[in-house]
C-alpha positions in Angstrom: -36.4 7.6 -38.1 -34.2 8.7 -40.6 -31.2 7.1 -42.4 -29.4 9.8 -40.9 -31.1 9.2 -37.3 -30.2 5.6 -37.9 -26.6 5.9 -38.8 -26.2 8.7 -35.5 -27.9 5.7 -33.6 -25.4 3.2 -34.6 -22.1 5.7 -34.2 -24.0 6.4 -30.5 -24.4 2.5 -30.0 -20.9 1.7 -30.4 -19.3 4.6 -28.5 -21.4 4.3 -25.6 -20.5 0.2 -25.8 -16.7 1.2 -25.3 -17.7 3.1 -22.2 -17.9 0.3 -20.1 -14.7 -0.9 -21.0 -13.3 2.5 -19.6 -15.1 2.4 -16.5 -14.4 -1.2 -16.3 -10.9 -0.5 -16.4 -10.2 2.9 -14.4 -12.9 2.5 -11.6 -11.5 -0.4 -9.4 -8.6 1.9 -9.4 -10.1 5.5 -8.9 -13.2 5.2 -7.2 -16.6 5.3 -8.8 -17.4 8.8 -7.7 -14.0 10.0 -8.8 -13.7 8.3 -11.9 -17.5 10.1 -12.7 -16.0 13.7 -11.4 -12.9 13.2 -13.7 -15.2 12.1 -16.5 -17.4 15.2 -16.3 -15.5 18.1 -15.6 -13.2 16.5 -18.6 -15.8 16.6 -20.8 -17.4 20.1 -19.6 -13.8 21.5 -20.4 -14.1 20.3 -24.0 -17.9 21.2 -24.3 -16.7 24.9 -23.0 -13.7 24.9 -25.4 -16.0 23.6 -28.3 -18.8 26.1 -27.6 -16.4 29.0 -27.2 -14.7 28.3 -30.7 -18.0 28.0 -32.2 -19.1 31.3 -30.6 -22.2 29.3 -29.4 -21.8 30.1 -25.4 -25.1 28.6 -23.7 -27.1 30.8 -21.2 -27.9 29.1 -17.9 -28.9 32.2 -16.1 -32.5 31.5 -14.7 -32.1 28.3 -15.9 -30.0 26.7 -13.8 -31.9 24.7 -10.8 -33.5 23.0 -14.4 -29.7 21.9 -15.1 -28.9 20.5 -11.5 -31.8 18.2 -12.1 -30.6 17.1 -15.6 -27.6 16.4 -14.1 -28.9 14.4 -11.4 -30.8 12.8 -13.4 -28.8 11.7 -16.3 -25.1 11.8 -15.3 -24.6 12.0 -11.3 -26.6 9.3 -10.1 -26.4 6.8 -13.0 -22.5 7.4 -13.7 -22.1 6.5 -10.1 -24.0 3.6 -10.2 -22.9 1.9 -12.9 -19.4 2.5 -12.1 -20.0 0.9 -8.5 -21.5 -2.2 -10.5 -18.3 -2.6 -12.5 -16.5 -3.1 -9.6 -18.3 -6.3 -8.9 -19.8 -7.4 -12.4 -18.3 -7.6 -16.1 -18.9 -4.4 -18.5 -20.3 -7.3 -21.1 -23.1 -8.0 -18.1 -23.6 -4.3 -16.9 -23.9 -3.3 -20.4 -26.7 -5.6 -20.5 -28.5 -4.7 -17.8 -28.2 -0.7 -18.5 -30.1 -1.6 -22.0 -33.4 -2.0 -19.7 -33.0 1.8 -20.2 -35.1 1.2 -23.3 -37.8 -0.4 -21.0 -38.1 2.3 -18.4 -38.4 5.4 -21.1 -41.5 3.6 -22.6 -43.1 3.5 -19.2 -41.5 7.1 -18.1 -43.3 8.6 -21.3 -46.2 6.7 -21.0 -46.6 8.0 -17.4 -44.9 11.6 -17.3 -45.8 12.6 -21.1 -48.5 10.5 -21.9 -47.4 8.7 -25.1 -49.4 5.3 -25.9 -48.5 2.0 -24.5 -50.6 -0.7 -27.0 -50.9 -4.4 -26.1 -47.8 -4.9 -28.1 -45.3 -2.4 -26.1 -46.6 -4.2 -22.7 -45.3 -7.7 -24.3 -42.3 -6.2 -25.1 -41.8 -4.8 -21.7 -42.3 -8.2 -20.1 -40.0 -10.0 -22.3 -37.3 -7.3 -21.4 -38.2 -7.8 -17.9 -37.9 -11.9 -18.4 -34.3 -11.1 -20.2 -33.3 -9.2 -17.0 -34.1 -12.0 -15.1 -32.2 -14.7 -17.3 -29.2 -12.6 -17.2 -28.7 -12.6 -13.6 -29.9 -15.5 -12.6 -28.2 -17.8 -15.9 -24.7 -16.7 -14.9 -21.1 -17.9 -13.8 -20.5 -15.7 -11.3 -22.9 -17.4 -8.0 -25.7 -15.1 -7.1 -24.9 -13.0 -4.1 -25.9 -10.6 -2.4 -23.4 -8.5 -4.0 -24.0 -9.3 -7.0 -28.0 -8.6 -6.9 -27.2 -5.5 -5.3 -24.7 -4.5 -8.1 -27.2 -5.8 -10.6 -30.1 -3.3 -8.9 -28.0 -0.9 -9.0 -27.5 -1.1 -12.8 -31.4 -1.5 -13.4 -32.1 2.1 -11.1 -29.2 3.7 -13.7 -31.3 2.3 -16.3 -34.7 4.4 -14.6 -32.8 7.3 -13.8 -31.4 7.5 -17.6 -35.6 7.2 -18.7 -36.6 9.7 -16.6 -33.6 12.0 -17.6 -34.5 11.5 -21.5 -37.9 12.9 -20.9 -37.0 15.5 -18.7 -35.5 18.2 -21.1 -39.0 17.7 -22.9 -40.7 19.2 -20.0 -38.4 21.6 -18.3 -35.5 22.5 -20.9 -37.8 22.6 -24.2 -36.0 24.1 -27.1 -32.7 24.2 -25.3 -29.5 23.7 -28.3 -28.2 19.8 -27.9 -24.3 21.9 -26.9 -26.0 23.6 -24.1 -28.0 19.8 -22.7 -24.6 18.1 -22.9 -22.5 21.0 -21.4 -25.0 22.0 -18.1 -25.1 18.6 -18.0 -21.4 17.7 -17.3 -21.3 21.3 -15.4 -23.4 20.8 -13.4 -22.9 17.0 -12.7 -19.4 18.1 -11.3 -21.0 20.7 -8.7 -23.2 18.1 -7.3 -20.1 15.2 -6.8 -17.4 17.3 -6.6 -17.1 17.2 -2.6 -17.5 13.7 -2.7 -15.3 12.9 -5.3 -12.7 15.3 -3.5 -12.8 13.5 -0.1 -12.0 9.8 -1.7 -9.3 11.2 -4.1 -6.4 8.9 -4.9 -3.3 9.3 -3.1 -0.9 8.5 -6.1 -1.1 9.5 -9.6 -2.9 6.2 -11.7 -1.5 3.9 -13.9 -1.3 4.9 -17.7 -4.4 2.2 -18.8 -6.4 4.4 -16.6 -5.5 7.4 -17.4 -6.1 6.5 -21.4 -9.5 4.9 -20.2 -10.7 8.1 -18.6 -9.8 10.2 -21.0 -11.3 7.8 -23.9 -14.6 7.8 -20.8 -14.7 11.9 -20.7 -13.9 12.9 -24.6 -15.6 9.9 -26.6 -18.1 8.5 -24.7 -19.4 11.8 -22.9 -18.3 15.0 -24.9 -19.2 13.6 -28.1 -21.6 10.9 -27.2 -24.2 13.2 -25.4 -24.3 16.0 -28.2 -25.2 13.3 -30.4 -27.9 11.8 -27.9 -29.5 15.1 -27.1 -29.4 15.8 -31.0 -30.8 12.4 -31.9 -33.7 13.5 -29.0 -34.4 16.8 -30.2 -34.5 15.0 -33.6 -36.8 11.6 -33.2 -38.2 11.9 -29.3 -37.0 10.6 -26.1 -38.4 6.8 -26.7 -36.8 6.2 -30.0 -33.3 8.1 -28.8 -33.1 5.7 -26.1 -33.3 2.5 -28.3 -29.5 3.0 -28.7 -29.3 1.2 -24.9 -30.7 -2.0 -27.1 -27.5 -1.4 -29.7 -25.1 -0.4 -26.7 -24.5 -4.6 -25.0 -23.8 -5.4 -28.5 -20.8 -3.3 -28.6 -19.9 -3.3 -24.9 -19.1 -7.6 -25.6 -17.5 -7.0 -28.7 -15.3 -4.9 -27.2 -15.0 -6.7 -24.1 -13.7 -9.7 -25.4 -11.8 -8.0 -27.9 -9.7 -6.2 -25.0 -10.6 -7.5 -21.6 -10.5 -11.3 -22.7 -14.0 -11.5 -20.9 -15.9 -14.7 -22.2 -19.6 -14.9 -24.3 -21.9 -17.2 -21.6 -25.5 -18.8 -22.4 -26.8 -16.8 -19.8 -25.5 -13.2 -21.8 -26.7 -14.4 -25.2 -30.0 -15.9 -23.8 -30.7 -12.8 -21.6 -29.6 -10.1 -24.5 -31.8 -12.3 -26.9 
């Protein structure tokens, strides 16, 4: 990796770490499937606006069923399920937990695109495994039902991210990073967009939510996911998604900084 693929890596790390601030924040107060419509469509719209000023429009005619499954894959269902977890765990701990994403893309492109997986990977994998385990089970918060559940729920958002990095390899090869992070919000808010519209708010939010999904859609999704499909495109799926080790750093930093949530043993032993 580059200096340049390095520093993208750490601008990535931190933005994505904010993001579950903002879905901390706005989903106990939106719903999770509304908050993720909001976040999409609102950062489709400034994708579309950026692409149209650029006079780089993406084609998705013929292409389109291959988008739907992008957006499956790498927006609808793990936006949703993280932002169900936050209702019941803190960002600092889903943050966490959604770095096993680096874990699942070795084994996704070991399987799917048959990249190497030495002695020394497998070690790796079962010490990130062991950290998962630490983390939920080393914790303030008693371990129930609801909080495994929102824990699993984290760790399937972490497979469905790995099998998402590897798909545009396969079925969108030599697609522009613009056109990967526009489908992909596009097409994210066809597939949730009746949901999202039957459990719509009654009232108009509070102002701290408003900001948060608008900081969610702009920063942590426009601009974010041009980056990540550019740092893809650039250094391969597996490397791309080390930035999920780099994201808990920044998710507590900012979590205590402005949600006054605390540092535990079991967070510094299980990100450790």
């Amino acid at each position: 990796m580059t200096p340049a693929g390095l520093a993208l890596l750490l601008v990535l790390g931190a933005i994505w770490g904010a993001s579950f601030l903002f879905i901390r924040v706005a989903a106990p107060v939106l719903n999770p499937v509304v908050l993720v419509e909001l976040r999409v469509l609102l950062a489709g719209a400034a994708l579309a606006a950026y692409a149209a000023a650029v006079r780089r429009r993406p084609a998705f005619r013929g292409r389109w069923w291959r988008y739907l499954g992008l957006s499956a894959l790498n927006a609808a269902v793990p936006f949703t399920l993280v932002a169900a977890a936050a209702l019941t765990l803190p960002a600092s701990n889903v943050a966490i937990l959604n770095a096993t994403t680096a874990l699942f893309t070795a084994v996704v492109a070991a399987v799917w695109r048959r990249e190497r997986l030495p002695g020394r990977k497998v070690a790796a994998l079962a010490l990130g495994i062991v950290g998962v385990g630490v983390l939920v089970g080393w914790n303030p918060q008693p371990v129930t039902g609801r909080t495994l559940l929102a824990s699993g729920a984290v760790l399937l958002a972490a497979l469905s991210y790995a099998v998402g990095a590897v798909y545009p390899a396969r079925y969108l090869p030599g697609e522009p990073p613009l056109a990967l992070a526009l489908g992909q919000q596009l097409g994210t808010g066809v597939l949730l967009l009746a949901p999202a519209a039957a459990a719509a708010p009654a009232g108009w939010p509070p102002a701290p939510v408003v900001l948060s999904v608008l900081a969610l859609a702009l920063l942590s999704t426009a601009l974010a996911y041009v980056l990540y499909f550019r740092l893809i495109a650039r250094v391969g799926p597996a490397d791309t998604n080390t930035v999920t080790l780099l994201v808990p750093l920044f998710a507590v930093l900012w979590s205590v900084l402005f949600l006054g949530e605390q540092v535990t043993a079991g967070m510094l032993a299980g990100f450790a």
